[in-house]
Every structure is written in structure tokens, then in C-alpha cells.
C-alpha positions as CSV (number, residue, x, y, z in Angstrom):
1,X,19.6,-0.9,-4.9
2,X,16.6,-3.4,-5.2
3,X,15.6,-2.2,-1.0
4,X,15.6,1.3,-2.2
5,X,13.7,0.8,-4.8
6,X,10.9,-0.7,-2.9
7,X,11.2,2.0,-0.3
8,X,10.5,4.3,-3.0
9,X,7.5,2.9,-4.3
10,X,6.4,1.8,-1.2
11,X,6.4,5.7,-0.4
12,X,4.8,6.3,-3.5
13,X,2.0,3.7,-2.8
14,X,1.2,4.8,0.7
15,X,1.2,8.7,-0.1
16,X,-1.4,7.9,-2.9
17,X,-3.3,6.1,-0.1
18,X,-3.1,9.2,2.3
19,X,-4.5,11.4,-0.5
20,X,-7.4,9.0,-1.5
21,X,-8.5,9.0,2.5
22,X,-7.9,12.3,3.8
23,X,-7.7,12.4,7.7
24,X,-5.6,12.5,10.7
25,X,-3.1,9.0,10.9
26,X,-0.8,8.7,13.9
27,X,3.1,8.6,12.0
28,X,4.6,9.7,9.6
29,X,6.9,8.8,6.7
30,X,8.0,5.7,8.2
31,X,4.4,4.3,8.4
32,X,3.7,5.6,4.9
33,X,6.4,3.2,3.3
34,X,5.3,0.3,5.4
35,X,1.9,1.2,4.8
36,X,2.9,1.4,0.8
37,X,5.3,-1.7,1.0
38,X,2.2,-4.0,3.1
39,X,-0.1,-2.9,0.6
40,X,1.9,-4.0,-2.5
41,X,2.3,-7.4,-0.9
42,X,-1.3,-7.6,0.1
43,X,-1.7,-6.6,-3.7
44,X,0.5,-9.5,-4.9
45,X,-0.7,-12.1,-2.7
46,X,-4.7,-11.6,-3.9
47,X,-4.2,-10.2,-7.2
48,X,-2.0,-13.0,-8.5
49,X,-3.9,-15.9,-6.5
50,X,-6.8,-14.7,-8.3
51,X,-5.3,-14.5,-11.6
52,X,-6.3,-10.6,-11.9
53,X,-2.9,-9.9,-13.3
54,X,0.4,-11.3,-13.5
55,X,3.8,-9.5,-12.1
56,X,5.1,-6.6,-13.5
57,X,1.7,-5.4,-15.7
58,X,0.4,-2.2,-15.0
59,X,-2.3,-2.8,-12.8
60,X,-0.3,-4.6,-10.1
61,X,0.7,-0.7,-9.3
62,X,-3.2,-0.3,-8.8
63,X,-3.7,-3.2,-7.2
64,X,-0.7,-1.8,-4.5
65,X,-2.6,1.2,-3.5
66,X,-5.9,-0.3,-3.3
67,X,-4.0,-2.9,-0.8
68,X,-2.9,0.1,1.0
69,X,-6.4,1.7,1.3
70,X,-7.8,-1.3,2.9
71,X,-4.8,-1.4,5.4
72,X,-5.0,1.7,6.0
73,X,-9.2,1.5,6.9
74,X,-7.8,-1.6,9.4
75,X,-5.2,1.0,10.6
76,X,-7.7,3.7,11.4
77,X,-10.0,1.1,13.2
78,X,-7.3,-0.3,15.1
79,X,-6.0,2.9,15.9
80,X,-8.9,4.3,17.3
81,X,-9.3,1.8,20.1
């Protein structure tokens, strides 16, 4: 149950991503999660090593998309090579 949770906000993460930079992405749903899921760790990883916020407050859920955004800007880059 704890996998399908992740895979929902994972989805939830990496749709809010799509909407914040509009344009076309190669995939579909299945990059969405992972983009959603690799955000939320890049998230965790910085946010907590910095001491922005500690697990399970409200702006680790911020933190996830903004992960996401800047995986997704290396995504596009990547992608367009």
C-alpha cells in the first residue's frame, strides 16, 4: 500500500510540474510519476540536509514539485540533444 501511495503522489507531484512548465515532453504517465517520485527525493535530500524542513511538514510537498521542476528543465535539455 505504501508503493501505491508514492505512485500517487508521485503522479500528483509531476502533473503539478507539467502545469507550472507548459510544453511538449516526450512520455507520458509513466515519466510523470518518476518525474514526481525523483523530484520528491531530490526534495528530501536538499531540503532536509539543509535543515529547510523536516519530514512530514507541509512544505516538503513544495519542496517535491520544485525538485520536479528542476528535473524536468534537465529533462528538457537533455531531451533536446
Amino acid at each position: 500500500m505504501h508503493i501505491l501511495w508514492i505512485m500517487v503522489i508521485g503522479f500528483a507531484v509531476g502533473f503539478i510540474a507539467r502545469l507550472l512548465m507548459p510544453g511538449r515532453d516526450p512520455g507520458g504517465v509513466i515519466i510523470t510519476i518518476i518525474l514526481g517520485i525523483a523530484g520528491s527525493f531530490v526534495a528530501a535530500y536538499v531540503g532536509q540536509h539543509l535543515g529547510w524542513y523536516r519530514v512530514g511538514q507541509p512544505a516538503g510537498f513544495i519542496g517535491a514539485v520544485l525538485g520536479a521542476v528542476a528535473i524536468l528543465i534537465v529533462y528538457r535539455l537533455i531531451g533536446k540533444r
